[in-house]
C-alpha positions as CSV (number, residue, x, y, z in Angstrom):
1,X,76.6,-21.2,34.6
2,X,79.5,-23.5,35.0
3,X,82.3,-21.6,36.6
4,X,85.3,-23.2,34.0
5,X,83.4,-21.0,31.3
6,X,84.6,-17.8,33.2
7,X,88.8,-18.1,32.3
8,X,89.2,-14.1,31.9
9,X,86.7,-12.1,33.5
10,X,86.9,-15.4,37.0
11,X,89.5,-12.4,38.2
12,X,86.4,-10.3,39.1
13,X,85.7,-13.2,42.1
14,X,88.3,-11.7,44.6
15,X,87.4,-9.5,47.6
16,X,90.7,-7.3,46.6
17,X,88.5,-7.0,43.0
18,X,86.0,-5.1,44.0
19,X,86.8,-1.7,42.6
20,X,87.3,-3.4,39.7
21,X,83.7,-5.2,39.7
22,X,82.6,-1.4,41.2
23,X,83.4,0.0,36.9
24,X,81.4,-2.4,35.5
25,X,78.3,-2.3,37.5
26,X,78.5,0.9,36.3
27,X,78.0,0.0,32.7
28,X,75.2,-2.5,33.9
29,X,76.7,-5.3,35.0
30,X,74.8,-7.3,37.8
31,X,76.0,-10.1,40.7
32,X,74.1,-12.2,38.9
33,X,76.5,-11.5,35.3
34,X,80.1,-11.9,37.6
35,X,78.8,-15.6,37.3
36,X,78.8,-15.3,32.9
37,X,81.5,-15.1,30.5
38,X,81.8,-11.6,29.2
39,X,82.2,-11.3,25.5
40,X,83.9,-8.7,23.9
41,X,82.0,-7.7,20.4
42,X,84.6,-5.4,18.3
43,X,83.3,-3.3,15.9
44,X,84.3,-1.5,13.4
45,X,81.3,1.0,12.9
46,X,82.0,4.0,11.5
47,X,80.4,6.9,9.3
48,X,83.3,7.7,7.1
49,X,82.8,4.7,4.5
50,X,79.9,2.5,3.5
51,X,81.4,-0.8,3.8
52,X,80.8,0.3,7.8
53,X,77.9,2.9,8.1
54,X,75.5,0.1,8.9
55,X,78.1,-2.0,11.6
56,X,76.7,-0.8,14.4
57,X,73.5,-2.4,14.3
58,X,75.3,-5.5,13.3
59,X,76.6,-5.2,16.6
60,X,73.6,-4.9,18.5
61,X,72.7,-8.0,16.9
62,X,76.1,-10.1,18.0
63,X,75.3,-8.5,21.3
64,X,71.9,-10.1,21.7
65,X,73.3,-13.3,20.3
66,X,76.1,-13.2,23.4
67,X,73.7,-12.6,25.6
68,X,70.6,-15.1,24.5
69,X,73.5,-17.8,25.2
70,X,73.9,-16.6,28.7
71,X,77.5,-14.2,28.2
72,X,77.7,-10.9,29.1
73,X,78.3,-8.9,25.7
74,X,80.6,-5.6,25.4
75,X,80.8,-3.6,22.4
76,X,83.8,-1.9,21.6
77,X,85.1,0.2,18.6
78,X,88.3,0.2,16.3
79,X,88.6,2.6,13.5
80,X,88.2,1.9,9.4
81,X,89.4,4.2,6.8
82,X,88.0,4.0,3.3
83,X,90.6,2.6,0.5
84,X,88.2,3.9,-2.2
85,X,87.8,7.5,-0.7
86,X,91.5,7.7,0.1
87,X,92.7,6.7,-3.6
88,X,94.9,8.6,-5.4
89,X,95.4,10.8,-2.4
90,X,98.4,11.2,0.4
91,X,95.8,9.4,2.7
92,X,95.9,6.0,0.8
93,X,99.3,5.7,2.8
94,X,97.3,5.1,6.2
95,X,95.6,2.1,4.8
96,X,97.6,-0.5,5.1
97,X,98.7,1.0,8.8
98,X,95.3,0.7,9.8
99,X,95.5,-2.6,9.1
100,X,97.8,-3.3,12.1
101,X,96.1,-0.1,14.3
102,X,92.8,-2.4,14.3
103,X,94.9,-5.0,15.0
104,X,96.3,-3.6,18.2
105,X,93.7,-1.8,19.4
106,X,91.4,-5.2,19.3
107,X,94.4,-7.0,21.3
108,X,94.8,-4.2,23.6
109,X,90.4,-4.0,24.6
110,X,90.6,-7.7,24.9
111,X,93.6,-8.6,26.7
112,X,93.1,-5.2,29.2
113,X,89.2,-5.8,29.4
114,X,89.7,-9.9,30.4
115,X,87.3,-11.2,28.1
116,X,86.6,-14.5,27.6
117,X,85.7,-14.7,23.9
118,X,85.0,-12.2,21.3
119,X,83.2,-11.3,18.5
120,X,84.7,-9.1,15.4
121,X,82.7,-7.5,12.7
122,X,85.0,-5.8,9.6
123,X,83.5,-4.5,6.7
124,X,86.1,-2.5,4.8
125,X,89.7,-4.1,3.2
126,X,91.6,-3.7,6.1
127,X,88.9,-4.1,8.8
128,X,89.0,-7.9,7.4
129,X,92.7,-8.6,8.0
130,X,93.5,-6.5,10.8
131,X,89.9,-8.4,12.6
132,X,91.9,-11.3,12.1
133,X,95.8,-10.8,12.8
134,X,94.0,-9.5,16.8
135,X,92.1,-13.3,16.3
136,X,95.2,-15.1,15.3
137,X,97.1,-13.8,18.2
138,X,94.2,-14.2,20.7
139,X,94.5,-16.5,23.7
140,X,90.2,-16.9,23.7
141,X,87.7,-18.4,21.2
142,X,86.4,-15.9,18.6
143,X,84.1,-15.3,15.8
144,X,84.3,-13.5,12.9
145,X,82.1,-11.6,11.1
146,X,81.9,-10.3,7.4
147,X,79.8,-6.8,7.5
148,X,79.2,-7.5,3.8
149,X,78.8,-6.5,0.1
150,X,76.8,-3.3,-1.2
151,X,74.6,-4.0,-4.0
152,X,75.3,-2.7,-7.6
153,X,74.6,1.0,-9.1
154,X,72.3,0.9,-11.9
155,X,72.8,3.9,-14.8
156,X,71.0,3.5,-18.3
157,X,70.6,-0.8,-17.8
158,X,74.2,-0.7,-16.9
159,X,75.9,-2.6,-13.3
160,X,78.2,-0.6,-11.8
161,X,80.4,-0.2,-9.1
162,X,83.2,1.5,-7.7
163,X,85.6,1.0,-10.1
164,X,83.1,2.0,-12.6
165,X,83.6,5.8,-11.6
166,X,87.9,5.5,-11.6
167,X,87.8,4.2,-14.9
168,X,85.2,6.7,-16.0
169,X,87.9,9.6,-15.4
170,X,90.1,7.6,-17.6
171,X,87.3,7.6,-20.5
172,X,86.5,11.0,-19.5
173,X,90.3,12.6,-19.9
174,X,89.9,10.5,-23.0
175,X,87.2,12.8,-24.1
176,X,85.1,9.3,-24.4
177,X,82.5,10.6,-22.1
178,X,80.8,13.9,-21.6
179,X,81.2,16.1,-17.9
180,X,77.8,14.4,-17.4
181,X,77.7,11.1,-18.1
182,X,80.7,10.7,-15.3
183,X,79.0,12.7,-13.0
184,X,76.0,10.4,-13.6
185,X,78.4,7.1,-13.0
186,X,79.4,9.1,-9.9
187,X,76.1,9.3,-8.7
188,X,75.1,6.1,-9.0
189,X,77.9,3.6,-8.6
190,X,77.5,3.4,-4.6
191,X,73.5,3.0,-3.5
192,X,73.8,2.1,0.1
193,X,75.6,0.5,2.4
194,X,78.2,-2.5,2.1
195,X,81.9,-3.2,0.8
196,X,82.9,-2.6,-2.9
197,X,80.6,-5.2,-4.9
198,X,83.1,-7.0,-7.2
199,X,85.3,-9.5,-6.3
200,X,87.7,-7.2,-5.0
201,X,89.8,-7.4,-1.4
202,X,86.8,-7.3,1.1
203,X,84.8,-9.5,-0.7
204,X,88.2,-11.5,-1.3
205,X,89.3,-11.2,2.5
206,X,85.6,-12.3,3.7
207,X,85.9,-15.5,1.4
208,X,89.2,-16.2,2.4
209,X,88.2,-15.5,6.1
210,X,85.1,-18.6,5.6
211,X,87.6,-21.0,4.0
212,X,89.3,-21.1,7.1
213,X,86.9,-21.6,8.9
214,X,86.6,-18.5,10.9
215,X,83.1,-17.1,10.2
216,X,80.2,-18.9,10.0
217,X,79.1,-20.4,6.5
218,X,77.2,-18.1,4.5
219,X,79.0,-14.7,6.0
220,X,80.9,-13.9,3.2
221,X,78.2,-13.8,0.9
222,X,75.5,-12.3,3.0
223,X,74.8,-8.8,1.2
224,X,75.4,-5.7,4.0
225,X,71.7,-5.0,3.8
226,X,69.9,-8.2,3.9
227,X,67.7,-10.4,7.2
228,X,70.8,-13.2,6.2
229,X,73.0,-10.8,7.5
230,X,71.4,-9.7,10.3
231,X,70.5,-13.4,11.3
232,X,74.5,-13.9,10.4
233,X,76.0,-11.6,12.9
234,X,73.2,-13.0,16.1
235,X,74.3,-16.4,15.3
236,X,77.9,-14.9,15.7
237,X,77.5,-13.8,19.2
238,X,75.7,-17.0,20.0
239,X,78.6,-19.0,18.1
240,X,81.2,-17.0,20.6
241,X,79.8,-18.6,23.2
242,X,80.1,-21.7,22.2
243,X,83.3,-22.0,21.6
244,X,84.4,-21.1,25.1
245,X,81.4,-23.7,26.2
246,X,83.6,-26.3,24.1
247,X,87.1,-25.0,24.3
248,X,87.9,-24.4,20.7
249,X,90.2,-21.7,20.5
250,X,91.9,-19.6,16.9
251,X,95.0,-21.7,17.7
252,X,92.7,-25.0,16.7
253,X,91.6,-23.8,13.7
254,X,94.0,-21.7,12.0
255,X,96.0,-24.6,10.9
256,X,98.2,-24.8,7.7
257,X,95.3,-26.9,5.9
258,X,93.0,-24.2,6.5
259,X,95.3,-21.2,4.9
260,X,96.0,-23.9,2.4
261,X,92.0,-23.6,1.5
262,X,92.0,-20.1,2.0
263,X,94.2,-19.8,-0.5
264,X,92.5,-22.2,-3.0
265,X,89.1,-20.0,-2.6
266,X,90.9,-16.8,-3.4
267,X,92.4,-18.2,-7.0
268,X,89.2,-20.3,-7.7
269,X,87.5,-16.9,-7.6
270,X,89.6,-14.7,-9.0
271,X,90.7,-12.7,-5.7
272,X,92.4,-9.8,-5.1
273,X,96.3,-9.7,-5.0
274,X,96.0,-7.7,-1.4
275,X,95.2,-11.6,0.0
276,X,98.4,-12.9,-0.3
277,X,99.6,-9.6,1.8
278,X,97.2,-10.4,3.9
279,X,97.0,-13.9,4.4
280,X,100.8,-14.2,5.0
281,X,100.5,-11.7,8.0
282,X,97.3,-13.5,9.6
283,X,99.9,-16.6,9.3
284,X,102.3,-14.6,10.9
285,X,100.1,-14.0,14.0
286,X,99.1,-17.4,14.0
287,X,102.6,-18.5,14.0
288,X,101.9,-20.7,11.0
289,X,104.8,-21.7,8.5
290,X,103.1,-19.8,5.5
291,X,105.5,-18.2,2.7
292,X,105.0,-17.2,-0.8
293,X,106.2,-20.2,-2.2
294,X,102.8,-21.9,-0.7
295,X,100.5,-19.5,-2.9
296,X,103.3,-20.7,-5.9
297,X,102.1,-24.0,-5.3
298,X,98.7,-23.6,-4.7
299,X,98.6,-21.5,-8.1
300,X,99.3,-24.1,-10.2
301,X,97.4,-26.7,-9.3
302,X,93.5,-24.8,-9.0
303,X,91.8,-23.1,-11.8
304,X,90.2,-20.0,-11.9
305,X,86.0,-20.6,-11.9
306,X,84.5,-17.1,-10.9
307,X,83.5,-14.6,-13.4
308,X,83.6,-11.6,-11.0
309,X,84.5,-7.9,-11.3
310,X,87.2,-7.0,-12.1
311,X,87.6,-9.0,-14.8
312,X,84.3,-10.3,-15.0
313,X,81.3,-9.1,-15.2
314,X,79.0,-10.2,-12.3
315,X,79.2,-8.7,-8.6
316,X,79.4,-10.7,-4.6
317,X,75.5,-9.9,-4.6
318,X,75.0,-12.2,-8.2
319,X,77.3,-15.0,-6.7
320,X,75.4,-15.1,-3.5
321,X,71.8,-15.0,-5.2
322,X,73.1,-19.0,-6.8
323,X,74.5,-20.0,-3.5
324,X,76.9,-18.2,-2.4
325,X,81.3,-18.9,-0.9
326,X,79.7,-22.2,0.7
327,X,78.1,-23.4,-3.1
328,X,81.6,-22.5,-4.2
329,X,83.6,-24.6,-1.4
330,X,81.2,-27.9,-1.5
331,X,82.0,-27.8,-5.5
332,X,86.0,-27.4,-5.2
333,X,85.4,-30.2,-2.1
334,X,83.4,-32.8,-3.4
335,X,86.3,-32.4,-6.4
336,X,89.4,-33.4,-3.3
337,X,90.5,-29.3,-3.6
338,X,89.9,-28.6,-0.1
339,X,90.7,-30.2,3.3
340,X,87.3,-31.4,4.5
341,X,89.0,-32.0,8.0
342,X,89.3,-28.8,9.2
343,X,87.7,-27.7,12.1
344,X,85.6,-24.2,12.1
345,X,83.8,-22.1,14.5
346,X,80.6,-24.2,14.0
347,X,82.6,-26.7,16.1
348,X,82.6,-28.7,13.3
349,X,84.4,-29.8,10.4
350,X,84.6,-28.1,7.1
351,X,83.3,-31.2,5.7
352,X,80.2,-31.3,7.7
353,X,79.4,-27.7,7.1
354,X,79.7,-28.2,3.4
355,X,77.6,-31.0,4.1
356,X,74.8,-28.9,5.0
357,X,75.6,-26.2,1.9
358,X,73.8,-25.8,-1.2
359,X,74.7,-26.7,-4.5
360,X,75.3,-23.8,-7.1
361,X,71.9,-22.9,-8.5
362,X,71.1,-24.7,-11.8
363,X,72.0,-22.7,-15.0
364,X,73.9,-19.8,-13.0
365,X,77.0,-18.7,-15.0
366,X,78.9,-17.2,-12.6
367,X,80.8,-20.5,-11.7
368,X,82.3,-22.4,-15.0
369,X,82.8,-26.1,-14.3
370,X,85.9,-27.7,-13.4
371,X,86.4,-29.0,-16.5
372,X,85.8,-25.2,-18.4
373,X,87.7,-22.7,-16.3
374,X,88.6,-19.3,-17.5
375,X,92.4,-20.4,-16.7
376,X,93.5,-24.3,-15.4
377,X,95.4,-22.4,-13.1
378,X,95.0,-19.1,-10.8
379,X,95.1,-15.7,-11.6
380,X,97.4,-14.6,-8.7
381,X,100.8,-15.8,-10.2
382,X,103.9,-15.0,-8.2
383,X,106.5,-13.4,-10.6
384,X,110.7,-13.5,-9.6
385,X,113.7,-12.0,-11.6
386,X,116.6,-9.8,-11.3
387,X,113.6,-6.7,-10.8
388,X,112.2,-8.7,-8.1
389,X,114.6,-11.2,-6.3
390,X,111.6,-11.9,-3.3
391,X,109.2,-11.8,-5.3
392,X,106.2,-9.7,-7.2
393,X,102.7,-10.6,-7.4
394,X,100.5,-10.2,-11.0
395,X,97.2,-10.8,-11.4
396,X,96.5,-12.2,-14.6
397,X,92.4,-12.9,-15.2
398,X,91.4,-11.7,-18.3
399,X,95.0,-10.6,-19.4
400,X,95.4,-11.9,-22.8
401,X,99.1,-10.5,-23.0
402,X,101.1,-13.3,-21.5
403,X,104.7,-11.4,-22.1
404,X,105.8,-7.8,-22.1
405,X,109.0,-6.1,-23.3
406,X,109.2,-2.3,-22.8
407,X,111.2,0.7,-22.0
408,X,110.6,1.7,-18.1
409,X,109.3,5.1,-17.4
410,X,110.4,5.2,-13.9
411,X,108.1,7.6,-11.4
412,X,109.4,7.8,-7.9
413,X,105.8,9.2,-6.9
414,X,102.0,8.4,-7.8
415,X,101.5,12.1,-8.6
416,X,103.7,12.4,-11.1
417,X,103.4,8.9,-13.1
418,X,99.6,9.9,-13.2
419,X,100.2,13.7,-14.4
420,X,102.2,11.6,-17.2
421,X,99.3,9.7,-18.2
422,X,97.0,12.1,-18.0
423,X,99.0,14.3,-20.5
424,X,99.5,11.3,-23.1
425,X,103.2,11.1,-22.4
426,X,103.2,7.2,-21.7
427,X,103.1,5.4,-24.8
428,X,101.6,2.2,-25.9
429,X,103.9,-0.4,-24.9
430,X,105.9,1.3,-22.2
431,X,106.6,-0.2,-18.7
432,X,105.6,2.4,-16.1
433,X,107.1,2.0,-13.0
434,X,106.3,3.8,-9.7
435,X,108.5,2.8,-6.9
436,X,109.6,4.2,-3.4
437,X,106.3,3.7,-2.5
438,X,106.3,-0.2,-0.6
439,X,106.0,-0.4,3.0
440,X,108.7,1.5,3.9
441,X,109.3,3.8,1.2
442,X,105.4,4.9,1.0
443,X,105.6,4.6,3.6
444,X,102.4,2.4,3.7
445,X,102.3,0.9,0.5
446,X,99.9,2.6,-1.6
447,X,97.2,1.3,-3.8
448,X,97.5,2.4,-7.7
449,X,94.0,1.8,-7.8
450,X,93.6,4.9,-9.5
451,X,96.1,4.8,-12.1
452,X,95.5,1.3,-13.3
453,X,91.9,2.6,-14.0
454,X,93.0,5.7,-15.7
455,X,94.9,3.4,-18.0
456,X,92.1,1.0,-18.5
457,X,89.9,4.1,-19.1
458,X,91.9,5.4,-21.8
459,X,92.2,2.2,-23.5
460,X,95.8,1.0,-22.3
461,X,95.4,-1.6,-19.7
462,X,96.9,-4.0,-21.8
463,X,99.2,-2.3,-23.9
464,X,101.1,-0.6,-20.8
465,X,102.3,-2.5,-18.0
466,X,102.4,-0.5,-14.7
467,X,104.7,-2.1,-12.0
468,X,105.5,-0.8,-8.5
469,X,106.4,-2.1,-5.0
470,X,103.1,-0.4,-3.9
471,X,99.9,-2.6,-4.3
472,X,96.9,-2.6,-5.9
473,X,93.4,-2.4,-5.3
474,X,90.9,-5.6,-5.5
475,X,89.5,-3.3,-7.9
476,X,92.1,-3.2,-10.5
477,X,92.9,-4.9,-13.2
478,X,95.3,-5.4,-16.5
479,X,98.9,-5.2,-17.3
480,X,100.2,-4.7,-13.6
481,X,102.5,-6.3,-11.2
482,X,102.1,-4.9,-7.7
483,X,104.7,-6.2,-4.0
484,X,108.1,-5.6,-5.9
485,X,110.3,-7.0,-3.2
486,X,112.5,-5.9,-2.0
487,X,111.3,-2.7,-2.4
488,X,113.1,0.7,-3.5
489,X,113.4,2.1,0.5
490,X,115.9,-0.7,1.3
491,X,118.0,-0.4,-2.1
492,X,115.9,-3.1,-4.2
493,X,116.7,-3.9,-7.7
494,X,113.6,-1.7,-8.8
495,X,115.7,1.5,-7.1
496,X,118.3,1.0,-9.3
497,X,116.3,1.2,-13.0
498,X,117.1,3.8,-14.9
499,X,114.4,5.5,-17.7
500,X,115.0,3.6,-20.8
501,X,115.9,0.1,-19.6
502,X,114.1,-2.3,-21.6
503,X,111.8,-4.7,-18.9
504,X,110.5,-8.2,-19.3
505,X,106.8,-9.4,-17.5
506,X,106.3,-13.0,-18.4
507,X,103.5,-14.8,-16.8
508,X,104.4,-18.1,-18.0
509,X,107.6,-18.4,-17.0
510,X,107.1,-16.2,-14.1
511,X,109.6,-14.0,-14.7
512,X,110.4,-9.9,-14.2
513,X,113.7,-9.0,-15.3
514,X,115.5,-6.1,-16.5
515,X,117.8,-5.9,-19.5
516,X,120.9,-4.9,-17.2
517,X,124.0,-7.0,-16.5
518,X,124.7,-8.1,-13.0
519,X,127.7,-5.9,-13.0
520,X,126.1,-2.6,-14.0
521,X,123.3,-3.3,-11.1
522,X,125.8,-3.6,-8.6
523,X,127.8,-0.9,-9.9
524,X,124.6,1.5,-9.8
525,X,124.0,0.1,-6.2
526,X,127.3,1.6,-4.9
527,X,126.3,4.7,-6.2
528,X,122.8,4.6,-4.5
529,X,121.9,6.5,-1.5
530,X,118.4,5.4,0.0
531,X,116.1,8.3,0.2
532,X,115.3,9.3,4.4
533,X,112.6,7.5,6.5
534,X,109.7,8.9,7.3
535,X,110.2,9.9,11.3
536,X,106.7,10.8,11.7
537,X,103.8,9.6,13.5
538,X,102.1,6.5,13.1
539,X,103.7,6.6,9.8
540,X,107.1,7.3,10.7
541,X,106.3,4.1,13.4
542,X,105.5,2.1,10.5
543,X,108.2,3.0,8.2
544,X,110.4,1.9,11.0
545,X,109.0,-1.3,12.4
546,X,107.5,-2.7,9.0
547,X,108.8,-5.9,7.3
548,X,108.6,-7.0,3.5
549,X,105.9,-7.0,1.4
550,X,107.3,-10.7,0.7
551,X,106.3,-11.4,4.8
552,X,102.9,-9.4,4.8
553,X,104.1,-6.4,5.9
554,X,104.2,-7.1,9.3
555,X,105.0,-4.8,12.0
556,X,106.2,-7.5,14.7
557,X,108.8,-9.2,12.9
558,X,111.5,-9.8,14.9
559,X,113.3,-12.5,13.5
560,X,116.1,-10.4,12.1
């Protein structure tokens, strides 16, 4: 083993190490390993979620991988909470933090452990991002790995998923469906193991993750339970290696033409409006200049192809069957929408991984052509106004209402705005607004996942909007504009709207504005008093430390 492969764990060859050296032969490390590279494989197993349940054998296989290529694999553990089991509930506040606890902890094993490369295997929303931000600021090569989609629920003949069930409440409160026929969605939306199926923000996360270059082509389509994802995650551990073996390190590949095709996967597929929170903070990390005006950009110029849940009707599973993210990428490359130069973890460039791809299956219909999008442009449109000076982010696929004027029902909870609905009290054409519940203010910044499909269910999604400085789910969709910055905590425009004041959404001129003169909103903000920060816990650390929606969220920001 050539000793310039061993840059961490070469501390281990001093005398004064042995105690050190004394731990690990404990854990069955030999003379003959001191000689390897010991990579770190960071997990993310856990029983409290399917997109995870099945990780740790994943592992086992990025561990054999490591070792085959003549490392010396660890496996270590990070938590995951479940978005979908959390919804609705006080604990969809931790989700976002657990973004940045995976984060940490992954920094923390690898930089106190000395490894010399790593492996990371997310399968839930924030496993994805917070895998990455802990790659981004890595000082050693890494790899990571998408734990992947679950397959579809079957009822009666009919696909389902997650979202399935949250709008079934809606139908069911709507007295469309019987006691049993939701139970029966219940049962059945979720048969095994794997990430929500639609294109929602795992399977948006794992894309965007590929596009950069970071996994290993063919990861983000892989379905959880499948021999392509077992074979995925060996070739991960083996990949680790190899990078240290040729010195390619995060730094070399998260470049600003790689988020810049990260960014064009997500709105050619329709992605989830939690990327551009995400994105922006794995920029962050990798101290790459990437702002919301680059999604602005990159909005106008590539066209929505994918017709995915939530607005469409296939699943990740159906994409993957007719070739998959990589089918997808050599399409939008061979068409000059992607930088071909990038390099990836393969060691080599995009282009020469695309090279090897395959083309999209003949007759699929999951993919329009170039030339027949569902939109010319993409779905994730970035909205500005007096309501949102910072910006707001609306995702518009299958929205056929391109402009909204209403009366604001203003909620400064969850609870209560969905109480509202579920009463009738919010009437067709209404904006409903639920604010003090950004990053701060949630503190966490909620999903209204379950709102927005309580409106759909009932037969409103286009006929109210719903705004918030919370977020939404991959899962939703409709009239709804989610990142309201700044937000309510810090005295944002959207604390000062009153009940009653009319609102404008426009998605073609990207606009959100409310009907109130500059002087009445600086007259209401002198007689504003922000509500009090959470002090505690990990939530009261967030509240405290956490940036703007408009920067990711980011809990190292220490530029102001």
């Amino acid at each position: 083993m050539p000793k310039d492969l061993r840059i961490k764990s070469n501390v281990f060859d001093d005398p004064k190490r042995a105690p050190n050296r004394a731990m690990l032969r404990a854990v069955g490390v030999t003379d003959e390993d001191f000689k390897k590279p010991m990579i770190g494989v960071a997990s993310t197993w856990s029983e409290v979620t399917p997109c995870n349940i099945h990780l740790h054998d994943l592992a086992e296989q990025a561990k054999q991988g490591a070792k085959d290529s003549g490392g010396v694999p660890l496996i270590f553990n990070t938590i995951t909470v479940s978005d979908g089991i959390s919804m609705g509930t006080e604990g969809m506040r931790y989700s976002l933090p657990s973004r940045d606890v995976i984060a940490d902890s992954i920094e923390t094993v690898v930089g106190a452990e000395n490894l010399d490369a790593y492996v990371a295997i997310g399968g839930c929303d924030k496993n994805i991002p917070g895998c990455m931000i802990s790659i981004a600021r890595s000082d050693v090569p890494a790899v990571f790995v998408y734990g992947g989609t679950i397959a579809p629920g079957y009822r009666n003949g009919e696909k389902l998923d997650i979202v399935s069930v949250f709008e079934g409440v809606g139908k069911h409160n709507n007295n469309l469906i019987s006691d049993e026929e939701l139970h029966g969605i219940e049962c059945h939306a979720c048969p095994g193991a794997g990430a929500c199926g639609g294109m929602y923000t795992a399977n948006t996360m794992a894309s965007a993750v590929e596009a950069l270059g970071m996994s290993l082509p063919g990861s983000s389509s892989h379905p959880a339970e499948s021999p392509d994802k077992y074979e995925d995650t060996r070739l991960a551990g083996e990949a680790a290696y190899q990078l240290l073996e040729k010195g390619i390190y995060p730094k070399d590949i998260l470049t600003k033409k790689a988020f810049e095709n990260a960014i064009t996967v997500v709105m050619a597929l329709g992605g989830s409006t939690n990327a551009i929170l995400h994105l922006l903070a794995i920029a962050h990390a990798a101290e790459v200049d990437v702002t919301m005006d680059d999604f602005d950009r990159i909005q106008k110029k590539v066209p929505h192809l994918a017709d995915l849940k939530p607005s469409g009707k296939y699943v990740m599973e159906d994409l993957y069957k007719v070739g998959g993210v990589p089918a997808v990428m050599k399409m939008l490359h061979e068409n000059g929408y992607l930088h071909g130069d990038c390099l990836t973890v393969t060691g080599k460039t995009l282009a020469e991984n695309l090279a090897d791809a395959p083309d999209l299956a003949e007759g699929q219909q999951i993919i329009l052509p170039l030339e027949k999008p569902y939109r010319e442009n993409g779905p994730l449109v970035i909205l500005k106004g007096n309501l949102a000076p910072r910006g707001a982010v609306a995702k518009v696929s299958g929205v056929k209402v391109k402009r909204h004027t209403g009366p604001a029902r203003v909620f400064d909870n969850e609870t209560d705005a969905t109480n509202a609905v579920m009463k009738n009290e919010i009437n067709e054409g209404d904006v409903l607004v639920i604010r003090n519940v950004g990053p701060k203010g949630g503190p966490g910044m909620p999903e209204m996942l379950s709102i927005s499909a309580i409106l759909v269910g009932k037969g409103l999604g286009e006929k109210v909007a719903l705004l918030t400085d919370g977020r939404f789910s991959g899962g939703t969709h409709g009239l709804v504009v989610g990142h309201i910055a700044p937000e309510a905590q810090v005295g944002g425009p959207i604390a000062l709207l009153k009940e009653g004041d009319q609102v404008t959404i426009d998605s073609d001129s990207q606009e959100i504005l409310m009907d109130v003169s500059e002087d009445e909103i600086e007259q209401r903000k002198q007689n504003w008093t922000a509500p009090p920060l959470y002090k505690k816990g990990i939530l009261g650390k967030y509240a405290h430390n956490v940036s703007c929606s408009s920067k990711g969220a980011v809990t190292d920001d220490f530029s102001s």
